[in-house]
Kinemage of the C-alpha trace (Angstrom):
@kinemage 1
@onewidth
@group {chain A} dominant
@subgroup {mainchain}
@vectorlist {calphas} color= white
{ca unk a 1} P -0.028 -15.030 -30.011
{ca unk a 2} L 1.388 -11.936 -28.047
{ca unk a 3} L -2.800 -10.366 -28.694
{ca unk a 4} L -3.988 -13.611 -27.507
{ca unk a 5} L -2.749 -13.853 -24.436
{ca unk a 6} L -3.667 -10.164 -23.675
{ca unk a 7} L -7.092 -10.753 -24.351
{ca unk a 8} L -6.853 -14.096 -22.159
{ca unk a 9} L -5.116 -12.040 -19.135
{ca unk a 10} L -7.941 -9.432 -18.859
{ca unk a 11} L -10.950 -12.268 -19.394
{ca unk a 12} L -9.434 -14.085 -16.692
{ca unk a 13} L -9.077 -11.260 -14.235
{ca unk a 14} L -12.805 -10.375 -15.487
{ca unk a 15} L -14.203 -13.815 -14.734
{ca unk a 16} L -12.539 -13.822 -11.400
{ca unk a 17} L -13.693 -10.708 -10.219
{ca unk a 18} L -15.565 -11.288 -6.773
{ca unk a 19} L -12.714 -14.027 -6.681
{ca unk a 20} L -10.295 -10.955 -6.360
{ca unk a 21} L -12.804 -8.957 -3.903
{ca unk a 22} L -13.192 -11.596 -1.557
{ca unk a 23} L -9.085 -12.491 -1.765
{ca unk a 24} L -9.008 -8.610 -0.545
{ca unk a 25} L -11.832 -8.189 1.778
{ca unk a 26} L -10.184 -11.651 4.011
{ca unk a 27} L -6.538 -9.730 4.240
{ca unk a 28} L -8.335 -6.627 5.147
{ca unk a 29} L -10.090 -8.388 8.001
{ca unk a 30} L -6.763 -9.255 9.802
{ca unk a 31} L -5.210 -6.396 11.799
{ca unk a 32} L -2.082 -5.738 11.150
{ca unk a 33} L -0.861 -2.657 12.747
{ca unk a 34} L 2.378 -1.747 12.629
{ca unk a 35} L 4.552 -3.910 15.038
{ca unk a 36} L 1.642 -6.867 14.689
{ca unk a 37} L 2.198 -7.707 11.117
{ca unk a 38} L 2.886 -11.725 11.978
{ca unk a 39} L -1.003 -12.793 10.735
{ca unk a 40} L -1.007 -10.798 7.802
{ca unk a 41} L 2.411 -12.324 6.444
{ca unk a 42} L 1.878 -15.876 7.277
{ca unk a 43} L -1.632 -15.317 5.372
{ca unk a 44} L 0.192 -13.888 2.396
{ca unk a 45} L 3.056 -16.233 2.651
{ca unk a 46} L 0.754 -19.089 2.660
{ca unk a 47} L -1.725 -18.258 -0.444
{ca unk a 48} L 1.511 -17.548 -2.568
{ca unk a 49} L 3.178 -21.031 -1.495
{ca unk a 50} L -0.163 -22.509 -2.397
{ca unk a 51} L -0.564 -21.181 -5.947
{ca unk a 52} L 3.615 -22.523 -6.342
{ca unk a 53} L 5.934 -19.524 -5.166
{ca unk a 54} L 8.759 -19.626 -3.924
{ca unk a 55} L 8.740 -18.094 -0.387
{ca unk a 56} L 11.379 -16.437 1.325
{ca unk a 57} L 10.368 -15.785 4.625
{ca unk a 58} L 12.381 -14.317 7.175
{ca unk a 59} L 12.753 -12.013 10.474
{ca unk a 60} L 15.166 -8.865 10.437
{ca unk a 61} L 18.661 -8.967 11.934
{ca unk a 62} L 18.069 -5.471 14.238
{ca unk a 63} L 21.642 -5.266 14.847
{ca unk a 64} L 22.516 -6.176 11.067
{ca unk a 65} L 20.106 -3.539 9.877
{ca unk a 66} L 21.664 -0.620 12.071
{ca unk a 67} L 24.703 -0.841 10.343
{ca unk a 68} L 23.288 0.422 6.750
{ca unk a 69} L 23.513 4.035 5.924
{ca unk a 70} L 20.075 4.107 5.536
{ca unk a 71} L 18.701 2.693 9.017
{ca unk a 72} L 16.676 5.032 10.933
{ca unk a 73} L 16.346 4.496 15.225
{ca unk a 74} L 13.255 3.131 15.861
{ca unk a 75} L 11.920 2.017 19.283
{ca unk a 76} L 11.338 -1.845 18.617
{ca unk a 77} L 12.988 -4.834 16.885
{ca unk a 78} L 11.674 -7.233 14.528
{ca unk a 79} L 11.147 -10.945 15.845
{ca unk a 80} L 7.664 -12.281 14.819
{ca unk a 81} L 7.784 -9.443 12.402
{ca unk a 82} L 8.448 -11.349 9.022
{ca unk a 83} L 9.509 -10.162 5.799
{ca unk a 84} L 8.316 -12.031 2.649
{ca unk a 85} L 9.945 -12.085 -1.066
{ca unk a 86} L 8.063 -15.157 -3.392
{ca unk a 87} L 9.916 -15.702 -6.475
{ca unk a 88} L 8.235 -16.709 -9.514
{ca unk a 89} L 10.618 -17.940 -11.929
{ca unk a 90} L 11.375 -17.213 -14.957
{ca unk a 91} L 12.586 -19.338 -17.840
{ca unk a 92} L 15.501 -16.852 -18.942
{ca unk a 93} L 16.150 -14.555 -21.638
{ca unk a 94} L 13.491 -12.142 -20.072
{ca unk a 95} L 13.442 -8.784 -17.819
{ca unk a 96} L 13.089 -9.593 -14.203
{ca unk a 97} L 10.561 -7.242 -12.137
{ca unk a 98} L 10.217 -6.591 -8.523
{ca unk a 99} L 6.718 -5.911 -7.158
{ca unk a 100} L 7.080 -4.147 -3.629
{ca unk a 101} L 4.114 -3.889 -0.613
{ca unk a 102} L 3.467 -3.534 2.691
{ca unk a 103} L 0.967 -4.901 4.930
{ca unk a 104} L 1.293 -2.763 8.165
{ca unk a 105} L -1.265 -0.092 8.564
{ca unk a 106} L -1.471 2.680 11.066
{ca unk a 107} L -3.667 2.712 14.356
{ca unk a 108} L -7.345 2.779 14.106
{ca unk a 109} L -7.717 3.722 17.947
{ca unk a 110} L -10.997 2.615 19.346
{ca unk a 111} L -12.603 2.781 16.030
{ca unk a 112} L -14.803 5.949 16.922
{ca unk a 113} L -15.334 7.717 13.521
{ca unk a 114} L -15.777 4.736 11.431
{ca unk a 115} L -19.302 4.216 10.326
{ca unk a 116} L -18.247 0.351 10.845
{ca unk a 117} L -15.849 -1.636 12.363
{ca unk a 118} L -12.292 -1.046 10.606
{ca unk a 119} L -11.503 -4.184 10.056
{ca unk a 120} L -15.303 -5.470 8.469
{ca unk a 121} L -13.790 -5.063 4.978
{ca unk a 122} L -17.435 -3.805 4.263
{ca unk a 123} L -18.754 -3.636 0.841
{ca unk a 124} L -20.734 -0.131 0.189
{ca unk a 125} L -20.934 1.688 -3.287
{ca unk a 126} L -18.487 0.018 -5.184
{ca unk a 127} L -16.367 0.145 -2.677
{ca unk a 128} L -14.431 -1.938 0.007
{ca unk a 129} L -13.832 -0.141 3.718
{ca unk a 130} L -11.745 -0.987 6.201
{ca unk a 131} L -7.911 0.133 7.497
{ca unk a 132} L -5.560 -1.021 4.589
{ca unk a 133} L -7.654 -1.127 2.042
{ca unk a 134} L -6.485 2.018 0.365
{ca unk a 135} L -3.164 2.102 2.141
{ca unk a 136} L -1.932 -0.510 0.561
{ca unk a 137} L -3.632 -4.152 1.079
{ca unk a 138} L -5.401 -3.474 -2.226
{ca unk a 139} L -1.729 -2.744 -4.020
{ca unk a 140} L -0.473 -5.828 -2.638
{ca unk a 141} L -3.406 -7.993 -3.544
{ca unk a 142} L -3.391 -7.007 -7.113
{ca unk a 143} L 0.317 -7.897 -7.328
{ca unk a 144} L -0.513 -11.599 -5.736
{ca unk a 145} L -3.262 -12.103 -7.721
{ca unk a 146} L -1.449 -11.016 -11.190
{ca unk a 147} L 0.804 -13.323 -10.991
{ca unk a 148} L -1.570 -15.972 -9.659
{ca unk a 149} L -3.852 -15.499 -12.781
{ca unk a 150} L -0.952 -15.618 -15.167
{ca unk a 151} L -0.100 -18.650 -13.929
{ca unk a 152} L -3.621 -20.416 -14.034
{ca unk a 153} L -3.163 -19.275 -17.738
{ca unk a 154} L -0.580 -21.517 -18.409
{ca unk a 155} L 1.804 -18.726 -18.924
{ca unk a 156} L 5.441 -18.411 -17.953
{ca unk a 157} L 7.774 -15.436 -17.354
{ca unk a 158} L 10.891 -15.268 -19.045
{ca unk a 159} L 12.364 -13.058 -16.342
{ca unk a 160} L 12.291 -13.497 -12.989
{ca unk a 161} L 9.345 -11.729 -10.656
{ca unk a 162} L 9.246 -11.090 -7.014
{ca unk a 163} L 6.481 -10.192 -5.010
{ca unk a 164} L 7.813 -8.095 -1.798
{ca unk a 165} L 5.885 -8.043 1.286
{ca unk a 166} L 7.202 -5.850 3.837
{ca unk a 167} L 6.994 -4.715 7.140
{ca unk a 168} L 7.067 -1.465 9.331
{ca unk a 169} L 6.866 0.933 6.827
{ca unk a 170} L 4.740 3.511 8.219
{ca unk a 171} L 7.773 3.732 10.969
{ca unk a 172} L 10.778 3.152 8.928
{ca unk a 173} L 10.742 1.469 5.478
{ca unk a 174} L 13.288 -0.809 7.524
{ca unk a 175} L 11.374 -3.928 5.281
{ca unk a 176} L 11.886 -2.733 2.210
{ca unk a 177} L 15.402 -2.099 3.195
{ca unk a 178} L 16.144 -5.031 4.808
{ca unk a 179} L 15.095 -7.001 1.114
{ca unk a 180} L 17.853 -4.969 -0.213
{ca unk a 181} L 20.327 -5.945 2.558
{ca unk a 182} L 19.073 -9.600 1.827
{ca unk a 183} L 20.262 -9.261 -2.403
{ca unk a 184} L 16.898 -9.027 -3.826
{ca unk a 185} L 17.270 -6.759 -7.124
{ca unk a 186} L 15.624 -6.323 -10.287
{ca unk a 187} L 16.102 -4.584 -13.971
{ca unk a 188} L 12.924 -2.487 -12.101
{ca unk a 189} L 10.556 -2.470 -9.839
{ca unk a 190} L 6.579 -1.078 -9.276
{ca unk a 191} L 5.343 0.037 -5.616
{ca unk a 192} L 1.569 -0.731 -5.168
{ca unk a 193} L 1.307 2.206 -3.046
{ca unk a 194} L -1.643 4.576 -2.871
{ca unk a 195} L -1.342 6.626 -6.620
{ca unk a 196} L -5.182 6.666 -7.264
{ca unk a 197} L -4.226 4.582 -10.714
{ca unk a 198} L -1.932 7.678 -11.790
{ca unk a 199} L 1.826 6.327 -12.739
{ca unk a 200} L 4.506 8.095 -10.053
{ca unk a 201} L 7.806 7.952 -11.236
{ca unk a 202} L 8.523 10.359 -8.046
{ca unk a 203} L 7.692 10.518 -4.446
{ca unk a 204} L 8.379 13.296 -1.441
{ca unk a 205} L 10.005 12.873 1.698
{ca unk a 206} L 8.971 13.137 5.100
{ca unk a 207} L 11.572 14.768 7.720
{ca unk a 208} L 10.183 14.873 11.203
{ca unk a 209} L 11.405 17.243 14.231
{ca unk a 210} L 11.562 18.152 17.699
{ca unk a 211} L 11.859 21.562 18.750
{ca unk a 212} L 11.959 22.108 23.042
{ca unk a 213} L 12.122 25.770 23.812
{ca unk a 214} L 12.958 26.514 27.854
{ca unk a 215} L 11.828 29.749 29.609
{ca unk a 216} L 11.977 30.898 32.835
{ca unk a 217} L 9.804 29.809 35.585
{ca unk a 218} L 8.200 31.447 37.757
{ca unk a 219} L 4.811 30.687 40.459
{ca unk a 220} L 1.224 31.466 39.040
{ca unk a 221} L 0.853 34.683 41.216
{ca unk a 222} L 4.164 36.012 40.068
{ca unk a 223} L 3.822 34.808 36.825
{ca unk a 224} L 4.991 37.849 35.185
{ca unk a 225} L 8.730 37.407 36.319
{ca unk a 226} L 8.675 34.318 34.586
{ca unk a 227} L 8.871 33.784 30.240
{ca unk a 228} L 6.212 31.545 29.207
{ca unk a 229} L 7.312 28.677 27.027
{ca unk a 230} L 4.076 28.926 25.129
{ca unk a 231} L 4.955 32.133 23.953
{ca unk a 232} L 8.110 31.292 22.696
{ca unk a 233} L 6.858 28.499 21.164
{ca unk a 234} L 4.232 30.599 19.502
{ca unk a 235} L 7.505 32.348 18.240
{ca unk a 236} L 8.805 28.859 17.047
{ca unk a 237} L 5.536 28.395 15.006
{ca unk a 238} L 5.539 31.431 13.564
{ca unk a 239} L 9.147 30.522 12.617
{ca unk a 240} L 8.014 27.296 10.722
{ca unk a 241} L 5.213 28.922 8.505
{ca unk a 242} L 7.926 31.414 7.632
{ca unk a 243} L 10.047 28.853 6.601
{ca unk a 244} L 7.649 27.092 4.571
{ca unk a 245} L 6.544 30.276 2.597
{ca unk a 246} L 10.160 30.639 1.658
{ca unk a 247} L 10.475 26.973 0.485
{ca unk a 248} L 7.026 26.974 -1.333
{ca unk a 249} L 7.949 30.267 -3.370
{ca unk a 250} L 11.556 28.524 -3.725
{ca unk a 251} L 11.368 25.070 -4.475
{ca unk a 252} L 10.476 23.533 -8.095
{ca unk a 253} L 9.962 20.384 -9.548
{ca unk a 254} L 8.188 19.527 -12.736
{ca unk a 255} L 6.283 16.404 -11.044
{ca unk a 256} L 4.763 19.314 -7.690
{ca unk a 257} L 3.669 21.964 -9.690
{ca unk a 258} L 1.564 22.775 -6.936
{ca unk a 259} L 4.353 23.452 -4.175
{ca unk a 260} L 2.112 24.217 -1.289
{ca unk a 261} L 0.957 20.608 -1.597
{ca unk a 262} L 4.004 19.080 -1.980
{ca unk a 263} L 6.736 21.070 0.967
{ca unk a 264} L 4.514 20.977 3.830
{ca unk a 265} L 6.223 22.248 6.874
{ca unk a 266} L 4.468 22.635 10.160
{ca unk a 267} L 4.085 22.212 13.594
{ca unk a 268} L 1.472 19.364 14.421
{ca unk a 269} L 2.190 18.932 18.410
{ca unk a 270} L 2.532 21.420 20.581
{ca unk a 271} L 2.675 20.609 24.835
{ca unk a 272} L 3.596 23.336 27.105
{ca unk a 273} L 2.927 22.782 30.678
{ca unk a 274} L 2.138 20.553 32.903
{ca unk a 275} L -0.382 21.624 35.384
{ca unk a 276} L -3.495 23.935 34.614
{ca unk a 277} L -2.712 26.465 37.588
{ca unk a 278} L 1.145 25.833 37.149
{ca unk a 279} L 3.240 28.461 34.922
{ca unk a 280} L 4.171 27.238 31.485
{ca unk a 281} L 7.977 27.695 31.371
{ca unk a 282} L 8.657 24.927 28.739
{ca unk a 283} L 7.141 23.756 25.584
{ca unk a 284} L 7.869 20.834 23.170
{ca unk a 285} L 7.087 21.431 19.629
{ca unk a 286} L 6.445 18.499 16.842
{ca unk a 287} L 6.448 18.609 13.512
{ca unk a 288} L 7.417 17.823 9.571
{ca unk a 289} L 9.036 19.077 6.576
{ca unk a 290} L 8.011 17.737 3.128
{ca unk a 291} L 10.419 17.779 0.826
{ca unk a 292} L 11.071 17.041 -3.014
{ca unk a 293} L 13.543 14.805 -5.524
{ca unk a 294} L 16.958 16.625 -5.775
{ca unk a 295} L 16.817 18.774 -2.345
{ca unk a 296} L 20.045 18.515 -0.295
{ca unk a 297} L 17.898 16.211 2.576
{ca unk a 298} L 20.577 16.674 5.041
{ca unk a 299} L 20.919 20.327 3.850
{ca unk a 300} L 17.119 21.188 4.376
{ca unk a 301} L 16.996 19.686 8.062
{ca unk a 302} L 20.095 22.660 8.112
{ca unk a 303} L 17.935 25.351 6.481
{ca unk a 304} L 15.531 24.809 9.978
{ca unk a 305} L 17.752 24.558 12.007
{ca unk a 306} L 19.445 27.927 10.622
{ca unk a 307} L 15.993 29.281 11.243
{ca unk a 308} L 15.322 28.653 14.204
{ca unk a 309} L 18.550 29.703 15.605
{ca unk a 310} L 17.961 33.026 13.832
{ca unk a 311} L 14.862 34.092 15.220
{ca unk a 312} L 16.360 32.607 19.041
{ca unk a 313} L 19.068 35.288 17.865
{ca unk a 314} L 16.969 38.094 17.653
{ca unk a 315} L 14.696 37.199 20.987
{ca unk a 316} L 16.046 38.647 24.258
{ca unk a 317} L 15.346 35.745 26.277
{ca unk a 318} L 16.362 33.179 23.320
{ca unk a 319} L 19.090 34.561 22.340
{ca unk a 320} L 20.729 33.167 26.049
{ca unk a 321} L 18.727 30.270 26.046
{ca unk a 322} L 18.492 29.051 22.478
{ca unk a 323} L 15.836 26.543 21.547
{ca unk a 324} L 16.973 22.667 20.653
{ca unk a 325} L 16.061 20.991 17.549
{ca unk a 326} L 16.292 17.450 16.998
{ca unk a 327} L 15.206 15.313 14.213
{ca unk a 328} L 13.576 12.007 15.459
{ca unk a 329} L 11.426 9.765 14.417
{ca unk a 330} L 10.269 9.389 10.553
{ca unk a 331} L 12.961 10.285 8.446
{ca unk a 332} L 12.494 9.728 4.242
{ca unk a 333} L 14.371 11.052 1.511
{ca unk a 334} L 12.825 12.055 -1.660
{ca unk a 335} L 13.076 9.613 -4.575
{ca unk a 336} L 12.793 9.373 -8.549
{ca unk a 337} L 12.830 8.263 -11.566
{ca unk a 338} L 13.251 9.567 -15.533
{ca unk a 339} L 9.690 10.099 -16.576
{ca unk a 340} L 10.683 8.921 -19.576
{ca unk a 341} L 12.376 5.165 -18.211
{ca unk a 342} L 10.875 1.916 -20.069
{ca unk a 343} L 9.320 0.987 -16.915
{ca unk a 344} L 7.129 4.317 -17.060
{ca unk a 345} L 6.439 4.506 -20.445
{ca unk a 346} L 5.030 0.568 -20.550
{ca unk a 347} L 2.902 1.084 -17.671
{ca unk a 348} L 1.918 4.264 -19.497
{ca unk a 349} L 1.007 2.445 -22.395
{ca unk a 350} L -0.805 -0.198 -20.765
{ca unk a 351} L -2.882 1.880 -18.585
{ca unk a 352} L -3.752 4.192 -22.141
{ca unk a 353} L -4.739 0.202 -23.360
{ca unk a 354} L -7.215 -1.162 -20.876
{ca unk a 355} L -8.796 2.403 -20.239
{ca unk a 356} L -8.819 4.620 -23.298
{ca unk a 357} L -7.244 7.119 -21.205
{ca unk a 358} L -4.452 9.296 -20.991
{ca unk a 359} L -2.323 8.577 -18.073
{ca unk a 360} L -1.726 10.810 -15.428
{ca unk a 361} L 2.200 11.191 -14.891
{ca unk a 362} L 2.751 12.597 -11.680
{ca unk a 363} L 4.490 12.911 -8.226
{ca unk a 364} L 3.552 10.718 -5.157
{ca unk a 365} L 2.304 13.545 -1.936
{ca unk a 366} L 4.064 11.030 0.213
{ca unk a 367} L 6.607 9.178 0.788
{ca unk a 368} L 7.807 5.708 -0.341
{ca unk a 369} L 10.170 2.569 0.166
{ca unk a 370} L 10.772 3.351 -3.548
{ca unk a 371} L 13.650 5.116 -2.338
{ca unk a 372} L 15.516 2.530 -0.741
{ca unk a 373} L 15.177 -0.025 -4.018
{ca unk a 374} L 16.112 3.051 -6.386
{ca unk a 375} L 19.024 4.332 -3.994
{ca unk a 376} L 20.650 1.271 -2.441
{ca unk a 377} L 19.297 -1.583 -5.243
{ca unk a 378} L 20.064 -0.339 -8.669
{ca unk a 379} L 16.173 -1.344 -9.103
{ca unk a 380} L 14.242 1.982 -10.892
{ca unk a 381} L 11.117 1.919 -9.633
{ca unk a 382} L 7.902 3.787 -10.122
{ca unk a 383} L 5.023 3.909 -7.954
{ca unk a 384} L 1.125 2.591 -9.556
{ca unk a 385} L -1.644 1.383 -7.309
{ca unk a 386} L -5.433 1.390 -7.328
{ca unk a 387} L -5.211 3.108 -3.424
{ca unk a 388} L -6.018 6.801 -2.970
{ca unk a 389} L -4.226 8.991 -1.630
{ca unk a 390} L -6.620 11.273 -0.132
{ca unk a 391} L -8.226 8.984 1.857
{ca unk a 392} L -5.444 6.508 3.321
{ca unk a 393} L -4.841 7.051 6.930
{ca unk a 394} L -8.387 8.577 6.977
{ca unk a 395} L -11.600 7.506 8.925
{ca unk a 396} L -13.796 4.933 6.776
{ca unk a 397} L -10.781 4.360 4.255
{ca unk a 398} L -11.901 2.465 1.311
{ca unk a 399} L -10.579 1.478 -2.319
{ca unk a 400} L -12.854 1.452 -5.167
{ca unk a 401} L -13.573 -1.848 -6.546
{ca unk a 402} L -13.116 -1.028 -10.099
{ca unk a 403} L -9.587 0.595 -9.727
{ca unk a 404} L -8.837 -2.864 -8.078
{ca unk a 405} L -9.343 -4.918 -10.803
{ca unk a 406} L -7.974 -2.574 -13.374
{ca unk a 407} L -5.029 -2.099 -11.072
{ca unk a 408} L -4.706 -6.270 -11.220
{ca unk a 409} L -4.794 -6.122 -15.032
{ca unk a 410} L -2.554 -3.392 -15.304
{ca unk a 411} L 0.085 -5.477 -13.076
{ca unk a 412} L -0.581 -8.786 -15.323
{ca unk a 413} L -0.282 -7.037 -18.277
{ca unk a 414} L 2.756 -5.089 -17.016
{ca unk a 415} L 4.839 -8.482 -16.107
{ca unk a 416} L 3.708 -9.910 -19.870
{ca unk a 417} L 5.295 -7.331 -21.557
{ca unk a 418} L 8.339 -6.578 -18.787
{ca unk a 419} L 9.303 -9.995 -18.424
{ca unk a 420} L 7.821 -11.674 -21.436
{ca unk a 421} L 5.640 -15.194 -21.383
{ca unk a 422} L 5.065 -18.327 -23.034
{ca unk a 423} L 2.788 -20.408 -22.704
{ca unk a 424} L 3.506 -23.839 -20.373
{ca unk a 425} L 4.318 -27.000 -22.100
């Protein structure tokens, strides 16, 4: 019976292929930038009341949220800014599974650099463009339509699933956290994030900083009494690559075996002066340090700060006037998972299934709400999604087609055997 309904899950996503496409390509085609998620969630919300869902839909409580340990500031609340959790219900007697999304996407600006408009959802060489499709509309989709296939099958979990839509997480993560605050666990959970089909029981963090350095000023024709804040902040930058060649040469993990990849630490922004015939006595310096499962988060922000203050130490104009760091903005600790927990070695096994290939076990090179559900809701969760990577944020970001549908099989077949079915009386 158990064969039978495999067979029946992947013939049914097969014969409702451009079904699946065209489900994609219309939530692709609403912007949903981050802060103007409302039409993308009452979409989603709507299609999973329709196929018989249970929808919780509801708006963060800003002041609520800043009292968790993991809140982060960010600039702007959350009305018209709904989070979504549909419940599919389960009989009993079965493992219930958490499938977790977001729908926000970054800034396309004024859409120079796309060869079409970003939110055509375009279809070109197996492929669909547009902003979100990789990063992660196509994750999201697959979940929806897994479950909505299942239950045109006539098929019903035994354990519970929810499908988690979420909000702002290219700022914060504050959605996914938020579902925690709001009681939604699971026995474990699977992010749809971008993982180019490989299964991630692991994902970085993301620590961003603020370094403003002050020198002295001085007018343009006497310029040389004064100390020029972009060479101290060429100091500051040197700094930062010195501290990332220690980390890389430092810090292991079995998931980043390629460390330069996986501990970025850098300065992205860099403003000094304010006036092109005015003397540059200040500078503002931006930037990020990547970091990896089991680092001491709070202790690496420390181990740049310590640097910092000891190359200040060793300048004669620094060492009066030291530079201030602040950490502001995006702020993500590193998360994980065994390699070897049920939930990664059936998703393993299913992937090995449908594919005839060996899966690729490894860590995410970005961050993830997977640490708030693994941290703060006793729900393990591992990262699989037909998204890549490479490509999200990008110009002309596209998913591929086929790792879409395989990525909607994998998640059908992945609540069958989590959860366990039978079939509707």
């Amino acid at each position: 019976m158990s064969t039978d309904h495999r067979q029946a899950i992947i013939d049914k996503v097969e014969e409702n292929r451009d079904y699946a496409i065209e489900f994609l390509r219309r939530m692709i085609a609403i912007p949903s930038v981050t802060g103007d998620e409302a039409a993308i969630q009452k979409f989603v919300a709507e299609h999973m009341r329709k196929i018989g869902l249970d929808v919780d839909m509801w708006e963060t409580d800003w002041e609520e949220l800043k009292k968790h340990p993991g809140y982060r500031p960010v600039a702007r609340g959350y009305e018209n800014r709904p989070n979504i959790v549909a419940t599919y219900k389960g009989t009993g007697g079965g493992r219930s599974l958490l499938l977790n999304g977001h729908t926000d996407v970054i800034p396309v600006g004024d859409g120079s650099g796309w060869t079409d408009d970003p939110w055509s959802a375009k279809i070109r060489d197996g492929r669909i463009y547009g902003r979100g499709s990789a990063d992660m509309k196509s994750g999201v989709a697959s979940h929806i339509l897994a479950v909505e296939f299942l239950k045109q099958l006539g098929l019903r979990t035994k354990g519970d699933v929810y499908i988690n839509v979420v909000i702002d997480e290219e700022v914060s993560g504050h959605g996914t956290l938020d579902t925690v605050i709001r009681g939604y666990r699971a026995d474990a959970g699977i992010s749809g994030e971008t993982s180019d089909l490989h299964i991630q029981p692991a994902c970085i963090g993301r620590i961003w900083f603020e370094i403003t350095v002050q020198g002295k000023p001085a007018g343009v024709q006497k310029r040389y009494e004064g100390i020029s804040g972009i060479e101290l902040g060429n100091k500051i930058v040197k700094a930062v690559q010195e501290l990332e060649d220690e980390r890389v040469a430092t810090v292991t993990h079995p998931l980043y075996p390629v460390a330069i990849d996986s501990l970025p630490c850098l300065i992205g922004s860099f403003q000094a002066g304010s006036y092109p015939s005015a003397f540059p006595d200040s500078a503002v310096l931006k930037g990020s340090i990547g970091t990896v499962p089991g680092e001491d988060h709070e202790g690496v922000k420390q181990s740049l700060v310590d640097k910092i203050a000891k190359v200040a130490a060793e300048d004669p104009w620094m060492k009066d006037h030291p530079p201030v760091v602040r950490f502001v903005g995006y702020d993500a600790e590193a998360s994980e998972i065994p390699t070897d927990h049920p939930i990664v070695e059936m998703l393993s096994g299913i992937y090995k299934e449908l594919t005839g290939k060996e899966p690729v076990i490894s860590g995410r090179q970005g961050a993830a709400d997977t640490r708030f559900l693994n941290k703060y809701a006793d729900t393990p969760t591992v990262i699989f999604g037909p998204g890549s990577t490479s490509v999200m944020h990008a110009n002309d970001e596209y998913v591929s087609i086929d790792d879409f549908i395989t990525a909607i099989k994998v998640m059908a077949l992945a609540i069958h055997d989590w959860c366990g079915v039978e079939s509707a009386e």
